[in-house]
LUMKERO-928912 format. One line per field, with one value per residue (C-alpha): residue number from 1; residue in one letter; z, x, y. Coordinates in steps of 0.25 Angstrom, whole numbers, plus 5000, padded with zeros to 4 digits. Layout:
LUMKERO-928912
k: c(NUM; ...)
r: c(a; ...)
up: c(Z; ...)
east: c(X; ...)
north: c(Y; ...)
//
This chain:
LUMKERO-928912
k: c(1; 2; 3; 4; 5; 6; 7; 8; 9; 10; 11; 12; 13; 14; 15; 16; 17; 18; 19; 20; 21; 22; 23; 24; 25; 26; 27; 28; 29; 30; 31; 32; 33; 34; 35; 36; 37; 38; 39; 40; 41; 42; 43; 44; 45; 46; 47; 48; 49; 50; 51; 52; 53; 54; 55; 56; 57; 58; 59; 60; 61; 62; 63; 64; 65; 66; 67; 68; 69; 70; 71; 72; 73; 74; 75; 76; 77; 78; 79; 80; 81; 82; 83; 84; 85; 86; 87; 88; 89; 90; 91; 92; 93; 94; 95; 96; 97; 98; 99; 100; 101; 102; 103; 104; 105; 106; 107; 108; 109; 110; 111)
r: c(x; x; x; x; x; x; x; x; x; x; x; x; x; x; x; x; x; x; x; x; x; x; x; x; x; x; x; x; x; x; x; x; x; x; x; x; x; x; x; x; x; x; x; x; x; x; x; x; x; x; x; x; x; x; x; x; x; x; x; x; x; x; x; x; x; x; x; x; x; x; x; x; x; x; x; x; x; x; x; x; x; x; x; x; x; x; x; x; x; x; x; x; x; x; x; x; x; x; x; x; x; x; x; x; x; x; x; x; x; x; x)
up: c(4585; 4586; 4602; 4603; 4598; 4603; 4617; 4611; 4610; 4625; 4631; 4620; 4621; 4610; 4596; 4593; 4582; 4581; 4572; 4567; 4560; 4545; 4548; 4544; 4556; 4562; 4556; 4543; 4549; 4547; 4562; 4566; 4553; 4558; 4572; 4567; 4557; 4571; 4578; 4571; 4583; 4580; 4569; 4564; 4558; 4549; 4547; 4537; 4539; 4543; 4546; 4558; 4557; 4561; 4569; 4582; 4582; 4572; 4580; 4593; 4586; 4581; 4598; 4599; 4588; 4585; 4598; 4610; 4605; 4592; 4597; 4604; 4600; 4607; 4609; 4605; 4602; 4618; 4623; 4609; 4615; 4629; 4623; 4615; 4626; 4637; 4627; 4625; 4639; 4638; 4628; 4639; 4648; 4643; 4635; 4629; 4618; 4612; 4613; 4605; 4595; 4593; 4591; 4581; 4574; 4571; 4573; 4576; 4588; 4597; 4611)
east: c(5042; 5043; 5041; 5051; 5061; 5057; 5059; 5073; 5077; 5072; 5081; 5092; 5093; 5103; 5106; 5102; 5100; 5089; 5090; 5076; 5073; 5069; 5054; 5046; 5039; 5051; 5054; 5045; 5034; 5032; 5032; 5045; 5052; 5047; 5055; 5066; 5067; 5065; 5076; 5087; 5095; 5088; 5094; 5086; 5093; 5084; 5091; 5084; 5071; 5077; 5092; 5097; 5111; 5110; 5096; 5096; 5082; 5081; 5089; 5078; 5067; 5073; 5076; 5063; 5052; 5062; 5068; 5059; 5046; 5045; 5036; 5027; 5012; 5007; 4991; 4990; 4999; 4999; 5006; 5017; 5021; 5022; 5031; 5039; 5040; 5045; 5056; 5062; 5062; 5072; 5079; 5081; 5085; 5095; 5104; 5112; 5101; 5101; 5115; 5116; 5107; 5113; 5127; 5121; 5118; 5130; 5128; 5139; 5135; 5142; 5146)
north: c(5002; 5017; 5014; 5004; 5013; 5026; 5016; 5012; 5027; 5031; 5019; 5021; 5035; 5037; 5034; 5018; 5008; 4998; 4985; 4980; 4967; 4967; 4966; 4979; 4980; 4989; 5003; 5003; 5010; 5026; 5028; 5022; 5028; 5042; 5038; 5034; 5047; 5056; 5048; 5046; 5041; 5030; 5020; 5009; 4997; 4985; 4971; 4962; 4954; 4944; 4941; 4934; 4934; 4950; 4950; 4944; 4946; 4935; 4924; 4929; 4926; 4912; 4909; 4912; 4907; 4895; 4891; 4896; 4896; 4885; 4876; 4887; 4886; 4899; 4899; 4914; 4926; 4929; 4915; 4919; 4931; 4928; 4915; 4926; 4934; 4923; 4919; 4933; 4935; 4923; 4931; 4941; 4934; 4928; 4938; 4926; 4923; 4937; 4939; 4926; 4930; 4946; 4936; 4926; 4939; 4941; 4956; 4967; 4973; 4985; 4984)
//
């Protein structure tokens, strides 16, 4: 974690917020607590565990587990992520999916 943001500020530059999910694996630790303290440009926003009418993140994973990949029966953990990993390159492609799931969100967002 303390990579990804430290990646974040390089390509950012400036003052930013980052929006985590409710799980514990995100800004809980002592090392990323400690980056955050040194960087205070750096603003770090936790929704709850699990809340899909903010989180786009939640409405992904529904495409995803409940739609493009349900009756998937991977042989190891290998054929699952390259699965995973073809079906959010679909996300990238087509930018109408995600924009979908930030408006079912229903979140206020700035221009």
């Amino acid at each position: 974690m303390v990579q990804f943001l430290g990646k974040l500020k390089s390509q950012l530059g400036g003052p930013f917020t980052v929006i985590w999910d409710g799980s514990n694996t995100h800004g809980r630790s002592r090392l990323v607590k400690a980056y955050l303290a040194k960087h205070p440009e750096i603003v770090a926003e936790t929704l709850p565990a699990y809340a899909p009418e903010i989180n786009p993140d939640e409405n992904v994973w529904s495409w995803a587990k409940y739609g493009r990949l349900a009756n998937l029966a991977a042989q190891d953990t290998k054929e699952l992520r390259d699965r995973i990993e073809q079906e959010f390159a679909v996300l990238r492609k087509e930018r109408t999916y995600l924009d979908s799931f930030v408006r079912d969100a229903e979140l206020c967002t700035a221009a």
